[in-house]
N, C-alpha and C positions, 0 to 999 in steps of 0.2 A: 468563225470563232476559233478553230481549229488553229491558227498562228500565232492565238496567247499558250498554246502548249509546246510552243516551240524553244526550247532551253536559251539556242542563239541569239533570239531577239532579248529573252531578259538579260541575260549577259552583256550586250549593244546597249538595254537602257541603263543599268546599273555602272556604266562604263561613262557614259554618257553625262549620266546623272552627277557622276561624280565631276566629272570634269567642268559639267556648269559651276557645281559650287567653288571646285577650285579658281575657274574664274571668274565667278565672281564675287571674289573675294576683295578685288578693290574697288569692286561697288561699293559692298560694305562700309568699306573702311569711308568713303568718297562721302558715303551717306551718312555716316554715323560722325562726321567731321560738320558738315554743314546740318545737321540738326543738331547738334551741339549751341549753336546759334541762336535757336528759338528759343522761346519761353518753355518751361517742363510740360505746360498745359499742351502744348502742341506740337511738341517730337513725335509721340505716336503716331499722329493724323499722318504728320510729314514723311516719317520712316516708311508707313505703311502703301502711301503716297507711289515715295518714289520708288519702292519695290515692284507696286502694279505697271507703273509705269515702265520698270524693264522685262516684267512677266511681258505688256502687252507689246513693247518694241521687238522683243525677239520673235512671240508669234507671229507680229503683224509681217516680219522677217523672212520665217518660215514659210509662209504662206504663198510669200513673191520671191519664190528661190529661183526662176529664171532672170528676175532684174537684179536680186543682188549677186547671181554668178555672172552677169554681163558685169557689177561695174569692178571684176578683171580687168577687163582690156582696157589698152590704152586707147587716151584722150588725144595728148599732145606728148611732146616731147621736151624738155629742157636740156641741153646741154647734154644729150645722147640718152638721158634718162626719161625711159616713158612714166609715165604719170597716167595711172586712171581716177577713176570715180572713188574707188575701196581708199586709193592714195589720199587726195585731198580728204575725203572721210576721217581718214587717220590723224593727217597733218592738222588737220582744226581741231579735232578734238585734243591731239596732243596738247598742241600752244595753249589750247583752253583750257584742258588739266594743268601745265604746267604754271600760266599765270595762276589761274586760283589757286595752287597748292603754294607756293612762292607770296603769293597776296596773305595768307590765311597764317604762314610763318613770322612772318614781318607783325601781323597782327598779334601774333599768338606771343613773342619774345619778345617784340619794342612798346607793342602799346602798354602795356601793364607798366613799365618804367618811366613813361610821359609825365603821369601824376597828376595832370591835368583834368580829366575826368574819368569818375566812377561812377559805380553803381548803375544806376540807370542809361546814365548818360551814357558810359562804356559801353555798355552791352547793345545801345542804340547804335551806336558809329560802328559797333563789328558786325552788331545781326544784319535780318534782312526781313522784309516778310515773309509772311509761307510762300505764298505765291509765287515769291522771286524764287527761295529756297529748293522749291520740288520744278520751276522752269530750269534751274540752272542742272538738279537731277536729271529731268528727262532730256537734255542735249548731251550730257556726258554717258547717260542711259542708250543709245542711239550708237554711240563709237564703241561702248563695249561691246552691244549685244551684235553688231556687225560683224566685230573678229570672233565672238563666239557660234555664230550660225554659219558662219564660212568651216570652222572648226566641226561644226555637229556634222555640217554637208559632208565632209572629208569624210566622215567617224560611219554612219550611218545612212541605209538606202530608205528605210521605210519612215517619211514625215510621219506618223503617227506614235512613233518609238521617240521623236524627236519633240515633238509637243508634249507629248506624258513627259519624257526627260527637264522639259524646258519646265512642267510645273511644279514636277517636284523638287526641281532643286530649288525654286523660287519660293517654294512651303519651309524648305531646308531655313533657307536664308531669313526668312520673313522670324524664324523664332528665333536664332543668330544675333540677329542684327540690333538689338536691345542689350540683351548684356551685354556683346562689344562694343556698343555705343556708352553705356553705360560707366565701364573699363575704359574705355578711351577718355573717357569726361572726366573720372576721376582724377586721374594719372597727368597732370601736362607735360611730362616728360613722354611719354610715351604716344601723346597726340602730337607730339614733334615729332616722331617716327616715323609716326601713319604720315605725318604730311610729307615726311622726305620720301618714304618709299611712293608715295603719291608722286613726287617729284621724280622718281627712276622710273616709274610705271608710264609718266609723260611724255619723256626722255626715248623709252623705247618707243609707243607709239610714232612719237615722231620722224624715230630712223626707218620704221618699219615701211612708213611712207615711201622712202625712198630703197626699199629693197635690202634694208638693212636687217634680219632678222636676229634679235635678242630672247634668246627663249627665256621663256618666265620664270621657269625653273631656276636660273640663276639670280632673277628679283627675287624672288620666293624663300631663297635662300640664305641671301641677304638680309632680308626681313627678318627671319627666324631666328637669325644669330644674334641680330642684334635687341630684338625681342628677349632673349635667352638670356645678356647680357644684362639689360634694363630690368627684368624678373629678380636676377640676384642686388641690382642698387635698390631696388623695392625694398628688397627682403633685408638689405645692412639697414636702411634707414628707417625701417619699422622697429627693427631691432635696438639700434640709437634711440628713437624715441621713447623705447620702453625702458631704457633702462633710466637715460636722464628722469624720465616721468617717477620710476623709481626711487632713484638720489632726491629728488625737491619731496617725496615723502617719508622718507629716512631723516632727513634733515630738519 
């Protein structure tokens, strides 16, 4: 017990911990976009869902850090470019973030203009069930929590610093992830954000595959500004509403 008085390791999990939530932060967003989807009776279940689901893909992660530090090495090679296991990992999941996020835009901006169907029927042809909902979480669950366990391996020697990291930031996220779902539901301007940075977040995974490294920091950045920017069309168009709402009562 003598090494929970050790300053260095809280420091490592507090370091650590932090860096879970930063990444996964486009779990979040991934999550809070595809529960959007369901019925209101059933986001909680789903949100909660696929949280556990990347609580337990990281530990199950952690656990087998000799098999996910072999899948380093290369497989084969293409065109002088070796390819391993971490690669394809990547590259699937990429395409697979990048079609759904791409599928979910097209939804999100053209189907409302069809005019064709509503109500019910709408919200039938864009949802999905739970079932599909938290499957299609835990495979995108699976590519995050790979680059994040490669990342904690780097950061930290002692797994046990690494599992308390992995659950608290996953407690972090689990009370997070409601009000930004909830913010995200509200707002469809801004759930076109989430899907485009969902879209760059793809984009990199995909290069990343091929030895391309895009540090996040610069998505991250991205997002922010343009979040910062969308904060203030909020804030005009709350403002226009209040004042027109105004004028029709003066009148």
């Amino acid at each position: 017990m003598e090494f929970l008085f050790d300053p260095n390791l809280w420091i490592a999990f507090a370091m650590l911990t932090a860096l879970e939530i930063v990444l996964g932060v486009d779990n979040i967003i991934f999550i809070s976009i595809l529960v959007g989807r369901l019925p209101p009776a059933q986001r909680d279940l789903a949100r909660r869902l696929g949280l556990g689901f990347a609580m337990l893909s990281r530990l199950a992660l952690l656990f087998s850090l000799s098999w996910v530090m072999g899948l380093t090495a290369d497989l084969f090679h293409v065109a002088g470019q070796g390819i391993s296991g971490r690669d394809l990992v990547l590259l699937l999941g990429g395409l697979f973030l990048l079609y759904k996020a791409t599928h979910e835009i097209y939804t999100e901006v053209e189907a409302p203009a069809d005019g064709e169907a509503g109500g019910a029927d709408a919200a039938k042809k864009a949802g999905a069930a739970l079932l599909s909902i938290v499957a299609q979480i835990a495979v995108i669950d699976i590519v995050f929590s790979l680059d994040s366990v490669i990342t904690a391996v780097g950061m930290v020697d002692h797994l046990g610093v690494m599992v308390a990291a992995v659950i608290a930031a996953v407690g972090v996220m689990l009370f997070a992830a409601k009000p930004i779902g909830d913010f995200v539901d509200k707002h469809p301007s801004v759930k076109v954000l989430a899907l485009a940075f969902l879209v760059m977040v793809g984009m990199a995974l995909t290069a990343e595959a091929f030895d391309v490294h895009i540090p996040k920091g610069y998505l991250y950045a991205a997002m922010a500004f343009s979040l910062g920017v969308e904060a203030l069309n909020i804030r005009a168009r709350g403002k226009r509403v209040a004042v027109s709402s105004l004028q029709v009562k003066e009148s």
